[in-house]
Predicted model as a PDB file, atoms N, CA, C, CB and O in Angstrom, pLDDT in the B-factor column:
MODEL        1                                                                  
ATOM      1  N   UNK A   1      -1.900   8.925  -9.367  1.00 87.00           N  
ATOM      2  CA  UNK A   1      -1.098   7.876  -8.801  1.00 87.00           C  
ATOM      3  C   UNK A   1       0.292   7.947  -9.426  1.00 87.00           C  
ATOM      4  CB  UNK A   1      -1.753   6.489  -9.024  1.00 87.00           C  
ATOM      5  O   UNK A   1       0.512   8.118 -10.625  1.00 87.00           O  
ATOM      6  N   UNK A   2       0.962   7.836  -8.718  1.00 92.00           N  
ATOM      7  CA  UNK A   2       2.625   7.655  -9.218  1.00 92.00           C  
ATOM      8  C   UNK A   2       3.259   6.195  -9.523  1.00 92.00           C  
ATOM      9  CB  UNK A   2       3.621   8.230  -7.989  1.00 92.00           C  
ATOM     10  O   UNK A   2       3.421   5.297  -8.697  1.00 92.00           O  
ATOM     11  N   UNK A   3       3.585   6.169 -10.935  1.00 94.00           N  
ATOM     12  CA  UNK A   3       3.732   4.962 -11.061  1.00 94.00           C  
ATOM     13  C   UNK A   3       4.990   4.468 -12.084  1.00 94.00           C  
ATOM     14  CB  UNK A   3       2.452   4.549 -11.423  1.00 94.00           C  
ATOM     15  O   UNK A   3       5.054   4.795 -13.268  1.00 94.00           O  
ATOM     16  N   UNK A   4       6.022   3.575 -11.355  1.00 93.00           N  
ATOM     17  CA  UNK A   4       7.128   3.336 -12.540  1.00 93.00           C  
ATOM     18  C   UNK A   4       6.851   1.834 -13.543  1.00 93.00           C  
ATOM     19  CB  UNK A   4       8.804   3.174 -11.664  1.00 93.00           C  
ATOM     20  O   UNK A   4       6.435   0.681 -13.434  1.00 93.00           O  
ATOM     21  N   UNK A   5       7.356   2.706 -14.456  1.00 92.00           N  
ATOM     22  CA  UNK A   5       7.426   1.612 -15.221  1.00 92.00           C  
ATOM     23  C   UNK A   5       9.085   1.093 -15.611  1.00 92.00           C  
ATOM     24  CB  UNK A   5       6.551   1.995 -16.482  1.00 92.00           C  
ATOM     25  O   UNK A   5       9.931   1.943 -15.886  1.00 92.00           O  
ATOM     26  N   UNK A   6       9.344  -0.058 -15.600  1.00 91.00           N  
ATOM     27  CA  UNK A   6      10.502  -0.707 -16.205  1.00 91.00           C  
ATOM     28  C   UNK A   6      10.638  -1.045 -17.623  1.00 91.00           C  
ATOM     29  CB  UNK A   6      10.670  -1.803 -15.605  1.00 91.00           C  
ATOM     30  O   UNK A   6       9.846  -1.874 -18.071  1.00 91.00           O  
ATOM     31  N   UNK A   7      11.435  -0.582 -18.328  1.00 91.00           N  
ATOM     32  CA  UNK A   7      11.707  -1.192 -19.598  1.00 91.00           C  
ATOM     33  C   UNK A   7      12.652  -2.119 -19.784  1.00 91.00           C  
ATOM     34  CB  UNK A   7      11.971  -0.368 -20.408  1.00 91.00           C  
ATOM     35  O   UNK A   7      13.070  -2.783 -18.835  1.00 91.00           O  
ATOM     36  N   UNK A   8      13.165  -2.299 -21.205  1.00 85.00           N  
ATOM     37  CA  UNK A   8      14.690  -2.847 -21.194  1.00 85.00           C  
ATOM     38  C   UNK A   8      15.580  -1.881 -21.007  1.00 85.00           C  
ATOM     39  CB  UNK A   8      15.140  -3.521 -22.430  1.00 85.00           C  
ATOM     40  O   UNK A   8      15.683  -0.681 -21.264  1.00 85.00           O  
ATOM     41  N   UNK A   9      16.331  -2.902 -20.380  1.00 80.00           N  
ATOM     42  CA  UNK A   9      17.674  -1.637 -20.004  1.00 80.00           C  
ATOM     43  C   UNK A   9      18.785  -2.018 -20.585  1.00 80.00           C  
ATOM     44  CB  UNK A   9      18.182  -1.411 -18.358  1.00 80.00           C  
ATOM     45  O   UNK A   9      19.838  -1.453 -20.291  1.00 80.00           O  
ATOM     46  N   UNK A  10      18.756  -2.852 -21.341  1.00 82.00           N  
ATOM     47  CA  UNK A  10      19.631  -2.837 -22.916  1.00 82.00           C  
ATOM     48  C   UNK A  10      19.509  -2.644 -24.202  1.00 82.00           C  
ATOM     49  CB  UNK A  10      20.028  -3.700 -23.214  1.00 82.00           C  
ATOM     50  O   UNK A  10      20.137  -2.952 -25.215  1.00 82.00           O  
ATOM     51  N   UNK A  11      18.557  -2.064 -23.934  1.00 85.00           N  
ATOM     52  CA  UNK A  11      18.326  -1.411 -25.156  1.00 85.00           C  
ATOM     53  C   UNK A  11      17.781  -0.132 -25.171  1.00 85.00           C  
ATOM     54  CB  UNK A  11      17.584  -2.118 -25.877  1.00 85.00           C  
ATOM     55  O   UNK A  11      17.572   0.171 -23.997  1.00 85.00           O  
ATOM     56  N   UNK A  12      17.361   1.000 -26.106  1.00 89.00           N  
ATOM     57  CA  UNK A  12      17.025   1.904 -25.876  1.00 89.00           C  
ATOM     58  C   UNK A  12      15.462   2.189 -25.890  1.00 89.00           C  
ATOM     59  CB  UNK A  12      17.724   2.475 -26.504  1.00 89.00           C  
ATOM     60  O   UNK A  12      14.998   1.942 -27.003  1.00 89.00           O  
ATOM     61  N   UNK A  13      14.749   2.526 -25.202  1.00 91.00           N  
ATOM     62  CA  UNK A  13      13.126   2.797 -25.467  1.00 91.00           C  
ATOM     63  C   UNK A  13      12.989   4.119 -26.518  1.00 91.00           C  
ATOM     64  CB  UNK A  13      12.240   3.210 -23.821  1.00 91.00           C  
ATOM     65  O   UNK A  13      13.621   5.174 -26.462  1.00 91.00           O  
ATOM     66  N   UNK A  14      12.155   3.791 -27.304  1.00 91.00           N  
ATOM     67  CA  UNK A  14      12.354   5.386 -28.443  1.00 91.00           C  
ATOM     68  C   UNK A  14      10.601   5.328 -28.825  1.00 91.00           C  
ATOM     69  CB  UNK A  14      13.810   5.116 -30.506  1.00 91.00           C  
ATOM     70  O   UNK A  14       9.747   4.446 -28.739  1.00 91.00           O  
ATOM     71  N   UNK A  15      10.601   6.337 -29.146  1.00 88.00           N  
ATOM     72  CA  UNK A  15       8.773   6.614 -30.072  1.00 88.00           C  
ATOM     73  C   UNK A  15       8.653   5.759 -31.006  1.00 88.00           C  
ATOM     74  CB  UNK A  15       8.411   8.164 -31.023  1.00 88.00           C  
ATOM     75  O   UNK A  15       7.785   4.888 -30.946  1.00 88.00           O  
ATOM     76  N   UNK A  16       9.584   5.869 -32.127  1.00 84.00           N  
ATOM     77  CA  UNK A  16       9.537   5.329 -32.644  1.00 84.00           C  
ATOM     78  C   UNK A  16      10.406   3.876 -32.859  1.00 84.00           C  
ATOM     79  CB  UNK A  16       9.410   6.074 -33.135  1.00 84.00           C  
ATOM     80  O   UNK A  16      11.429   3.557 -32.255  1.00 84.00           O  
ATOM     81  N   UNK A  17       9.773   3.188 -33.780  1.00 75.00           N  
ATOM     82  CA  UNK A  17      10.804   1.520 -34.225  1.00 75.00           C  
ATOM     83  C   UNK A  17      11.086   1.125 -32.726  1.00 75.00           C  
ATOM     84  CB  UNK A  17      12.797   1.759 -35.326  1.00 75.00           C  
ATOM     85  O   UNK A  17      10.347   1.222 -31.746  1.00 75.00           O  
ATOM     86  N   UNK A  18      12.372   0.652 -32.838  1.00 74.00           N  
ATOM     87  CA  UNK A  18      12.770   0.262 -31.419  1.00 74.00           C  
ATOM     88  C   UNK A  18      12.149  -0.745 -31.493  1.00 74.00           C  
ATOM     89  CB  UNK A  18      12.482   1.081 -30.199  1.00 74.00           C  
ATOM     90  O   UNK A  18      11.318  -1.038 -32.352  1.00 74.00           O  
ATOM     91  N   UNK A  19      12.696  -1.707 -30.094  1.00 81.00           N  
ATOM     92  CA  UNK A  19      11.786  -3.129 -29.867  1.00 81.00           C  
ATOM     93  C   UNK A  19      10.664  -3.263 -29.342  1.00 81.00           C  
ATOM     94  CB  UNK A  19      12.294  -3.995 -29.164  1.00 81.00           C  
ATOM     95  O   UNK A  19      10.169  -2.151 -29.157  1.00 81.00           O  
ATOM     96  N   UNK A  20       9.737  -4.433 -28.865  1.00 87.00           N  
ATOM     97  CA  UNK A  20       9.030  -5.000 -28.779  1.00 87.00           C  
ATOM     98  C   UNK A  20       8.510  -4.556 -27.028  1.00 87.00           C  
ATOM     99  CB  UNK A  20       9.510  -6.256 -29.322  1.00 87.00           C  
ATOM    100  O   UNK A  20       7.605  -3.806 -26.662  1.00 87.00           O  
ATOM    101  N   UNK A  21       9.287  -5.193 -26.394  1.00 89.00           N  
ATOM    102  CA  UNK A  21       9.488  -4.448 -24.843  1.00 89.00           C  
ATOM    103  C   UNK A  21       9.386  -2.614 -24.820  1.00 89.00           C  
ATOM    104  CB  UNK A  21      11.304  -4.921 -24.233  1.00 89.00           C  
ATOM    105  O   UNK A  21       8.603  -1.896 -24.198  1.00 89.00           O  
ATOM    106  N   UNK A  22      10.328  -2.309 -25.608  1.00 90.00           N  
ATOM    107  CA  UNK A  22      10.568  -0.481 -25.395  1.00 90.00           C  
ATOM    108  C   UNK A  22       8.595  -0.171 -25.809  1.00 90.00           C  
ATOM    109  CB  UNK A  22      12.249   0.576 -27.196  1.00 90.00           C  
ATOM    110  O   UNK A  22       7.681   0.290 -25.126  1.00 90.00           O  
ATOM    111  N   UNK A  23       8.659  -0.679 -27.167  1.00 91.00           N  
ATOM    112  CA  UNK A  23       7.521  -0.347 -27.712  1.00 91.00           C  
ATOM    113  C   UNK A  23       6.566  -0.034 -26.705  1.00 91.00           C  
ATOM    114  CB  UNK A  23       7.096  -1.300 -28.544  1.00 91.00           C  
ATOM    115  O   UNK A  23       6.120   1.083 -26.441  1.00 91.00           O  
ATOM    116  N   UNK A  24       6.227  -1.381 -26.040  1.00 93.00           N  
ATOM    117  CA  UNK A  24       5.095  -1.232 -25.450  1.00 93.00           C  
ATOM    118  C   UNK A  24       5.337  -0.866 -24.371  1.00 93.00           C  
ATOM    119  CB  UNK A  24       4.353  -2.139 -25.435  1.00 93.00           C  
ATOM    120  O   UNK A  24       4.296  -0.290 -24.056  1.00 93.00           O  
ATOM    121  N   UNK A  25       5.928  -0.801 -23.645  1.00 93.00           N  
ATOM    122  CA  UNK A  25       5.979   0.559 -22.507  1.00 93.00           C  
ATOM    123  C   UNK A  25       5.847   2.079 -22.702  1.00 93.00           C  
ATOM    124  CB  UNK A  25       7.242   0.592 -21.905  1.00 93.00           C  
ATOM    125  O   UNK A  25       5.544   2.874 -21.813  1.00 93.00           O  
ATOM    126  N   UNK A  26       6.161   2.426 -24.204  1.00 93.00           N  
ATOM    127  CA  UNK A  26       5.988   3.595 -24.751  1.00 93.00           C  
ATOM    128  C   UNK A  26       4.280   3.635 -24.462  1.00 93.00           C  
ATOM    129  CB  UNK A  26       6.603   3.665 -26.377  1.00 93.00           C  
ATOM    130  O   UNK A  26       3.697   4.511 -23.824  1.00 93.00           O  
ATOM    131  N   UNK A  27       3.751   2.613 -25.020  1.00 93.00           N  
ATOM    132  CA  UNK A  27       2.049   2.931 -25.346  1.00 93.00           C  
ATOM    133  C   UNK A  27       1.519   2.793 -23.889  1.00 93.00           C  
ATOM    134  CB  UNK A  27       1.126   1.642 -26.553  1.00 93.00           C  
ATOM    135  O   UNK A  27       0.396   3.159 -23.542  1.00 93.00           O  
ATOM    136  N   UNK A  28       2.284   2.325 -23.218  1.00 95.00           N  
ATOM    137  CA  UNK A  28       1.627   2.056 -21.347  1.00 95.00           C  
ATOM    138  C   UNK A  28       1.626   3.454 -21.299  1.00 95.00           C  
ATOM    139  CB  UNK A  28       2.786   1.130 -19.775  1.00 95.00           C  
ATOM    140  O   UNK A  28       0.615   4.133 -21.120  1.00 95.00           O  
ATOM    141  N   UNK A  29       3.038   3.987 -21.498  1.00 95.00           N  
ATOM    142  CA  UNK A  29       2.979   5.317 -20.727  1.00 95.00           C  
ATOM    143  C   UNK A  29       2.202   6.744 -20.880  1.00 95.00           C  
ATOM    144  CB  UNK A  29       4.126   5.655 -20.758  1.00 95.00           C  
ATOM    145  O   UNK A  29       1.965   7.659 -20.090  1.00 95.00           O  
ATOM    146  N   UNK A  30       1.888   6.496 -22.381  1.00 94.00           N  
ATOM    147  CA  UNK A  30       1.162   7.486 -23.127  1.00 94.00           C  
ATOM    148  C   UNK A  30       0.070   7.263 -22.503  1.00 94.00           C  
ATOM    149  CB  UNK A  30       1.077   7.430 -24.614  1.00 94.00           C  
ATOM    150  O   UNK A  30      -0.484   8.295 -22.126  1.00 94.00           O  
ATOM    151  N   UNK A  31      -0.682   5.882 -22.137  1.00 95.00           N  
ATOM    152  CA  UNK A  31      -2.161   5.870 -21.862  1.00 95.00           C  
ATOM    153  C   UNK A  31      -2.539   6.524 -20.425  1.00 95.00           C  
ATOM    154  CB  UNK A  31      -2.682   4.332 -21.918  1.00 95.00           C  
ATOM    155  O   UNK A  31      -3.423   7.273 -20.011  1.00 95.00           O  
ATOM    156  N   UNK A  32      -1.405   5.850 -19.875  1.00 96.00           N  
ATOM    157  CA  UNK A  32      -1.321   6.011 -18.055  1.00 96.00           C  
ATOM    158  C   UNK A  32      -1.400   7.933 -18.083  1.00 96.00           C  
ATOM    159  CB  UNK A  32       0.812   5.147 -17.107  1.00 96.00           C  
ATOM    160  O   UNK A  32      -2.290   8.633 -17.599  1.00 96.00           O  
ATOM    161  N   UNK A  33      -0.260   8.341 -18.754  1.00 96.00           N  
ATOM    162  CA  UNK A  33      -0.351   9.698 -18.503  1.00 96.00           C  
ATOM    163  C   UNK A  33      -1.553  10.383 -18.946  1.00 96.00           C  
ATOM    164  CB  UNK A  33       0.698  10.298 -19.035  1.00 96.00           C  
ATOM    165  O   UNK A  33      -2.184  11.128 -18.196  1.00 96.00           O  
ATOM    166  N   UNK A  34      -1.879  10.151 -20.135  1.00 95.00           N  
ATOM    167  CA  UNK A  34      -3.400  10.282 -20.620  1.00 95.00           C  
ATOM    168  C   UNK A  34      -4.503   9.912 -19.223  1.00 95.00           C  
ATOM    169  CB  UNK A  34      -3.670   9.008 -22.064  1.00 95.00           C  
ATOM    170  O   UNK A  34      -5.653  10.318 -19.055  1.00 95.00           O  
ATOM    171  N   UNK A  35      -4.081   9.448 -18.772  1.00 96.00           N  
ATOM    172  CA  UNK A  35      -5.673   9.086 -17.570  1.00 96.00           C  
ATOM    173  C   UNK A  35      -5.301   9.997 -15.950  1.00 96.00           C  
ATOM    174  CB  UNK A  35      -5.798   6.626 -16.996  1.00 96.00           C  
ATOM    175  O   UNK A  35      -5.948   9.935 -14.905  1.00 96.00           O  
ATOM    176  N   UNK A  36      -4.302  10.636 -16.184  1.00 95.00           N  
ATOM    177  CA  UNK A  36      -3.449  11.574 -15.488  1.00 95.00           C  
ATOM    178  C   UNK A  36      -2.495  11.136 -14.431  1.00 95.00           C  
ATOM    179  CB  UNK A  36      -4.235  12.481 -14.926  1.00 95.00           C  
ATOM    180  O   UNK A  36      -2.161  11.907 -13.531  1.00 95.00           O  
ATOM    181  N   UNK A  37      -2.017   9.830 -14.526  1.00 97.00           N  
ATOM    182  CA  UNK A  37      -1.293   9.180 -13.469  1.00 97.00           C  
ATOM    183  C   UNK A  37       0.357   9.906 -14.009  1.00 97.00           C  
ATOM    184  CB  UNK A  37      -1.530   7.173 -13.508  1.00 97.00           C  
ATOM    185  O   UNK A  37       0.617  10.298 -15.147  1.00 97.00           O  
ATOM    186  N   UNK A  38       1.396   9.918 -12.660  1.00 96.00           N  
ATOM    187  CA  UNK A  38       2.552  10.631 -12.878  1.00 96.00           C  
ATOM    188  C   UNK A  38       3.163   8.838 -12.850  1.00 96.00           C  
ATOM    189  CB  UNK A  38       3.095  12.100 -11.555  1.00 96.00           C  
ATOM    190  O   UNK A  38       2.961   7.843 -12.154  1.00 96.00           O  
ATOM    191  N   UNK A  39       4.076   9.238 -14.178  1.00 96.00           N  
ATOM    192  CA  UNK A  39       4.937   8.232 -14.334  1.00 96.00           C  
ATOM    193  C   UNK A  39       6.429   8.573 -14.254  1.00 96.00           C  
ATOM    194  CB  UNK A  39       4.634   7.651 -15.511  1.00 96.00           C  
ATOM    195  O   UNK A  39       6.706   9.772 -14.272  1.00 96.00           O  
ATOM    196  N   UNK A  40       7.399   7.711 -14.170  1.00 95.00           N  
ATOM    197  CA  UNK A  40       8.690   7.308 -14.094  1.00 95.00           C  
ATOM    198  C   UNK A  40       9.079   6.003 -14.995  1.00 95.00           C  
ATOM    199  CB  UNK A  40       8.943   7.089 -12.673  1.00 95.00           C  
ATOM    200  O   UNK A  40       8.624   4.861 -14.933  1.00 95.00           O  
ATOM    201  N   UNK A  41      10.090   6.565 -15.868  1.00 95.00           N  
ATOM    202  CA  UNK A  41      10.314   5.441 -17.005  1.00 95.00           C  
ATOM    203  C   UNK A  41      11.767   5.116 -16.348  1.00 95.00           C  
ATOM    204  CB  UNK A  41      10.300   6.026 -18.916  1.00 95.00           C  
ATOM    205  O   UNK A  41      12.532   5.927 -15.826  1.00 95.00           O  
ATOM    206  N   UNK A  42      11.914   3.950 -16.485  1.00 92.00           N  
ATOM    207  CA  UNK A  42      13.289   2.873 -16.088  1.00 92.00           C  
ATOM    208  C   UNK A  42      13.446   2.228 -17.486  1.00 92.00           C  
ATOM    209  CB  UNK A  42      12.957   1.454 -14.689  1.00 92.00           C  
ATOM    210  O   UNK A  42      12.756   1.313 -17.935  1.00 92.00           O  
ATOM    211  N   UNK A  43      14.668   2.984 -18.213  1.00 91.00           N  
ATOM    212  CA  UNK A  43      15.170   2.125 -19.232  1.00 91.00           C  
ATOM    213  C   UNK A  43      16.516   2.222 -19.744  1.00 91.00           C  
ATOM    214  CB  UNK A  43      14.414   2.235 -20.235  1.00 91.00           C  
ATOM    215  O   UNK A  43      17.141   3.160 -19.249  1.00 91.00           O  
ATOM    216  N   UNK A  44      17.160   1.514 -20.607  1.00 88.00           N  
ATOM    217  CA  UNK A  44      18.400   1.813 -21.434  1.00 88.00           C  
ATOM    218  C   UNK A  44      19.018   3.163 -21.618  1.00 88.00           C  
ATOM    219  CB  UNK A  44      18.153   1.418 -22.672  1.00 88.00           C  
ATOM    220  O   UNK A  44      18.388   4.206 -21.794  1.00 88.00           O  
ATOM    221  N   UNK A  45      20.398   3.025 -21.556  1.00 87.00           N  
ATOM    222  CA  UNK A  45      20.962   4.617 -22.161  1.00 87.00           C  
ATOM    223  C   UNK A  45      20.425   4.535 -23.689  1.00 87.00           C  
ATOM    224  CB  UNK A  45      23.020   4.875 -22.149  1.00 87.00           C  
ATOM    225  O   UNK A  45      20.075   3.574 -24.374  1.00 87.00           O  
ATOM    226  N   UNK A  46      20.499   5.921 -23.949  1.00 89.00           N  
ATOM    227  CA  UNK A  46      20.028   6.570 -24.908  1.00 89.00           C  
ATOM    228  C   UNK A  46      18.210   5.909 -25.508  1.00 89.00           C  
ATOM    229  CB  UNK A  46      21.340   6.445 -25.996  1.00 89.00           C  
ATOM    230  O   UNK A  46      17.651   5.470 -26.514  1.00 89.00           O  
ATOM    231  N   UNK A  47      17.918   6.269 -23.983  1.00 92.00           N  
ATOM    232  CA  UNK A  47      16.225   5.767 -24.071  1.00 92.00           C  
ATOM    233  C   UNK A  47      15.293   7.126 -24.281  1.00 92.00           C  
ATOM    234  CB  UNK A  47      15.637   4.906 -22.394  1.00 92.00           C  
ATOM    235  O   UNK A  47      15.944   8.105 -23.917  1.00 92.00           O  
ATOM    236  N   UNK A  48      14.400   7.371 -24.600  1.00 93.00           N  
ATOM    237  CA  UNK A  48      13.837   8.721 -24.619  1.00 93.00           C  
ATOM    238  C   UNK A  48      12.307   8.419 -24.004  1.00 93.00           C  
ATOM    239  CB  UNK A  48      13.863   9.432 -26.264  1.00 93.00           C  
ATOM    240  O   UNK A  48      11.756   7.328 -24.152  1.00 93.00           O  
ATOM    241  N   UNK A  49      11.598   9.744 -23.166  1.00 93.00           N  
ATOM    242  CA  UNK A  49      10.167   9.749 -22.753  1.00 93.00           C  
ATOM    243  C   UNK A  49       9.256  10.549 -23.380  1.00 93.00           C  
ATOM    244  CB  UNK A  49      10.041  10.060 -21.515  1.00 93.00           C  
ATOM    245  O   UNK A  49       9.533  11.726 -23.613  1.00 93.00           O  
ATOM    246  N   UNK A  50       8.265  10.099 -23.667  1.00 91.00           N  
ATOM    247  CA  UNK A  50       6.983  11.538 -23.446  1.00 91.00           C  
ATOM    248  C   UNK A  50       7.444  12.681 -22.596  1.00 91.00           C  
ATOM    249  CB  UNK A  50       5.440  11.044 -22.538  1.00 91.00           C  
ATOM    250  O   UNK A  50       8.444  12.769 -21.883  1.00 91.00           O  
ATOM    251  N   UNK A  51       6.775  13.277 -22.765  1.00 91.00           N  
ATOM    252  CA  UNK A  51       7.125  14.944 -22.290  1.00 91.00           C  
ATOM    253  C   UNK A  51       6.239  14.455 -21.097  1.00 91.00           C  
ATOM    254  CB  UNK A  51       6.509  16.642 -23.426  1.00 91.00           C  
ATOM    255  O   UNK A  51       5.339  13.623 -20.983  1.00 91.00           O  
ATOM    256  N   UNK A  52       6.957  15.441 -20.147  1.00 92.00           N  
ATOM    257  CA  UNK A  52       6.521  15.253 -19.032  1.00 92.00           C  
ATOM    258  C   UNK A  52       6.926  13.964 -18.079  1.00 92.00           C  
ATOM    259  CB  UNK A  52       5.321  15.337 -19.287  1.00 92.00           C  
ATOM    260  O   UNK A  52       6.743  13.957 -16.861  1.00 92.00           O  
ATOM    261  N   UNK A  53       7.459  12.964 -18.771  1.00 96.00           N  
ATOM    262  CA  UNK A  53       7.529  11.884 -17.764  1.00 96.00           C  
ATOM    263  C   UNK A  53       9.245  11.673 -17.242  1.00 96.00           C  
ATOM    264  CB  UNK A  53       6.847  10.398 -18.547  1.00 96.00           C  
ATOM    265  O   UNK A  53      10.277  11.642 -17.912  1.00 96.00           O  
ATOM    266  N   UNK A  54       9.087  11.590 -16.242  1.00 94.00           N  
ATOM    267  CA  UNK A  54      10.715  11.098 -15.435  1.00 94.00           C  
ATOM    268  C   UNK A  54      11.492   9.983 -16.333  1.00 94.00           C  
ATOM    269  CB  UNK A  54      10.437  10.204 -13.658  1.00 94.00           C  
ATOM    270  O   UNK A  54      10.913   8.970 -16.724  1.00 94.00           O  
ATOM    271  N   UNK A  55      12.615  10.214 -16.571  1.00 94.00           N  
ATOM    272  CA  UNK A  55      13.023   8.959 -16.690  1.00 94.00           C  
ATOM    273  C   UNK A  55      14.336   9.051 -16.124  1.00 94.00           C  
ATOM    274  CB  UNK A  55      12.952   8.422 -18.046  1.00 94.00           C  
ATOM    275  O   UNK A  55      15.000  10.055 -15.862  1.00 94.00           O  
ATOM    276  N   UNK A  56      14.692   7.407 -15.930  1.00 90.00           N  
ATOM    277  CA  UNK A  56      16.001   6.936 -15.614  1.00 90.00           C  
ATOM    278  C   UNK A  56      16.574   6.324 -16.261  1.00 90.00           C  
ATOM    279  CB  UNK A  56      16.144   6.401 -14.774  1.00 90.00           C  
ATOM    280  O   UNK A  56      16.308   5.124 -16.320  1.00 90.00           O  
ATOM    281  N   UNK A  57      17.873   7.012 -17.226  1.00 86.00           N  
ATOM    282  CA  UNK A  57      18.518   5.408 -17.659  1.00 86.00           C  
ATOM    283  C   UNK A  57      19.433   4.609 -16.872  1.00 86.00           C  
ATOM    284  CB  UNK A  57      19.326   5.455 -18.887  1.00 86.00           C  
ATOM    285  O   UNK A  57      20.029   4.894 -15.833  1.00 86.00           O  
ATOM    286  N   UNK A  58      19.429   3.302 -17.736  1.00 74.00           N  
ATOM    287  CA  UNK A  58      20.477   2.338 -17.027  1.00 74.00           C  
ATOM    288  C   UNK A  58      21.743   2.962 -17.187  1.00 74.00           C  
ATOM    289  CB  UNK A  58      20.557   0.834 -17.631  1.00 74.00           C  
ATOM    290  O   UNK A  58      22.066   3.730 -18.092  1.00 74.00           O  
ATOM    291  N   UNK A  59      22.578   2.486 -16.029  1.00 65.00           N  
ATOM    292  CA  UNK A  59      24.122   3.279 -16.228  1.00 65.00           C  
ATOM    293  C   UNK A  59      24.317   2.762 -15.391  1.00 65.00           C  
ATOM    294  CB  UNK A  59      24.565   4.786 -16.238  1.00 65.00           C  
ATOM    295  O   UNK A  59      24.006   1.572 -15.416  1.00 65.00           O  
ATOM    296  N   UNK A  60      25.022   3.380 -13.986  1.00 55.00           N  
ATOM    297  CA  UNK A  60      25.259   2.874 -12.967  1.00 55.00           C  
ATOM    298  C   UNK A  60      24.516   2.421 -11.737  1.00 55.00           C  
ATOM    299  CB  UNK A  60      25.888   3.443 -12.771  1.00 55.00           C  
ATOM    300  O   UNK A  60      24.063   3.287 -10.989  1.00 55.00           O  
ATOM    301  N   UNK A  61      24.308   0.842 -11.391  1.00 61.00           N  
ATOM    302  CA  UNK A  61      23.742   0.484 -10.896  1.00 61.00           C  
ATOM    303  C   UNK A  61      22.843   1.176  -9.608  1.00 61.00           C  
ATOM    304  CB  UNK A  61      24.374  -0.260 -10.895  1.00 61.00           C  
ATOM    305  O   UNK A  61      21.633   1.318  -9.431  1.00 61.00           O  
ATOM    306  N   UNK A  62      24.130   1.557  -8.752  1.00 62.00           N  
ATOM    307  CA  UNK A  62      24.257   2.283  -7.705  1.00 62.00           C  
ATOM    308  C   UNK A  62      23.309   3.193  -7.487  1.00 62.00           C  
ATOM    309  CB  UNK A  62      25.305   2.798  -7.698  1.00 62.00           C  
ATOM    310  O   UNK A  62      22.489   3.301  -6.575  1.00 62.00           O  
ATOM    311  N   UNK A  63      23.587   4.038  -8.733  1.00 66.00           N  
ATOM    312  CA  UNK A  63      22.214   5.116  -8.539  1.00 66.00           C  
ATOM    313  C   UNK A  63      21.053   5.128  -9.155  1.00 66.00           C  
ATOM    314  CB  UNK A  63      22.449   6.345  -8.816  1.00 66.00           C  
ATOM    315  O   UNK A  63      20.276   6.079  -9.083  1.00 66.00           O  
ATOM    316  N   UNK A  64      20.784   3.811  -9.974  1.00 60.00           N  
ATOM    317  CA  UNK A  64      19.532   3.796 -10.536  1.00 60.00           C  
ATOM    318  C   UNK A  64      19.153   2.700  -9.187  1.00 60.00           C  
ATOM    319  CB  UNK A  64      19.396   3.271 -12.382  1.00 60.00           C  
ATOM    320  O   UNK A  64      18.110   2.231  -9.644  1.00 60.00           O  
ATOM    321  N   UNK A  65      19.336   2.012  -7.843  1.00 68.00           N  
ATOM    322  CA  UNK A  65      18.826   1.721  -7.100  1.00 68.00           C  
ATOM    323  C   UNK A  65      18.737   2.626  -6.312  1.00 68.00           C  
ATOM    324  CB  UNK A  65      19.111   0.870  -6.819  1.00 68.00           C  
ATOM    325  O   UNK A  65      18.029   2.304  -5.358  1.00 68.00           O  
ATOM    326  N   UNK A  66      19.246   3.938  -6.235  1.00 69.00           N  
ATOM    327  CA  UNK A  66      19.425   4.861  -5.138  1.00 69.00           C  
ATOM    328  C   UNK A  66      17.736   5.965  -5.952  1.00 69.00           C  
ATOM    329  CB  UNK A  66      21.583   5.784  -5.098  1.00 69.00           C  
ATOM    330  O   UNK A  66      16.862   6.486  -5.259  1.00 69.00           O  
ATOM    331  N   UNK A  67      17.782   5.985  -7.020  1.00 68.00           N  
ATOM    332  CA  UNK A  67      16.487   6.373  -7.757  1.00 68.00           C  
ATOM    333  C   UNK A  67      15.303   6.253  -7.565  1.00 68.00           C  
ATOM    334  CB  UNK A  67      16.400   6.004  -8.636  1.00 68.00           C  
ATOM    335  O   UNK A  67      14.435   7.109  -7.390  1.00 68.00           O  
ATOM    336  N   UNK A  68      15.237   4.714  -7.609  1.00 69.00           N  
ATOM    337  CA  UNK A  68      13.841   3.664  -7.214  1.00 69.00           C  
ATOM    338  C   UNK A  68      13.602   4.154  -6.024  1.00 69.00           C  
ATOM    339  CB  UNK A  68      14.018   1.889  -7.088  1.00 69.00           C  
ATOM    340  O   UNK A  68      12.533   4.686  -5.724  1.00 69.00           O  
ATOM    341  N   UNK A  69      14.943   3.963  -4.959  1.00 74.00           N  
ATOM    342  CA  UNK A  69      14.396   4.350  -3.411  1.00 74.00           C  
ATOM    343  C   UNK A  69      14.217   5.291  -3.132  1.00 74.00           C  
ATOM    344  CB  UNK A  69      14.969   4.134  -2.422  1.00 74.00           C  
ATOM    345  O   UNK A  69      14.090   5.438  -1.916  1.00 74.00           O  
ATOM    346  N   UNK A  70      14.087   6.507  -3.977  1.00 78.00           N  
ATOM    347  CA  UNK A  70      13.809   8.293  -3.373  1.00 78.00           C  
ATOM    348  C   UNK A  70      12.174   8.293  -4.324  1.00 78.00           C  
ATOM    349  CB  UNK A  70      15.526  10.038  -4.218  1.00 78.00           C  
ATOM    350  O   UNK A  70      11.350   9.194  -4.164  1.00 78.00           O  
ATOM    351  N   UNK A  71      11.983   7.266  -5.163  1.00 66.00           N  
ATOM    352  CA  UNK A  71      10.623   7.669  -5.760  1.00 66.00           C  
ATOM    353  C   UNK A  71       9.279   6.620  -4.714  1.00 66.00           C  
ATOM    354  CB  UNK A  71      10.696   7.167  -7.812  1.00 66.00           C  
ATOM    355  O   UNK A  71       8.079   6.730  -4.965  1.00 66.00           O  
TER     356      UNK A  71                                                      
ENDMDL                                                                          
END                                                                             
């Protein structure tokens, strides 16, 4: 299943530290991909993913709605 997830998009999502929100979208995504679902991460500039997973950072509006609508 293909599936996005949203983070904060003011802040950065990272492996490690980072906040509370980033955090736990980190551990969503690890599990989800672990059960073999394809993910897409929506978060902050200078956000980082698991290997393998899409991501988008926040930047310009424009094309992170133009993103959502091609996935």
């Amino acid at each position: 299943m293909d599936i996005g997830l949203i983070s904060d998009t003011r802040l950065p999502t990272l492996p490690e530290g980072g906040h509370g929100l980033g955090r736990m979208a980190w551990d969503i995504i690890e599990g989800l991909t672990e059960r073999g679902h394809t993910v897409t991460l929506y978060a902050g500039n200078y956000s980082q993913a698991p290997e393998g997973v899409a991501l988008v950072k926040a930047g310009d509006e424009k094309d992170n709605a133009q993103a959502i609508l091609d996935n």
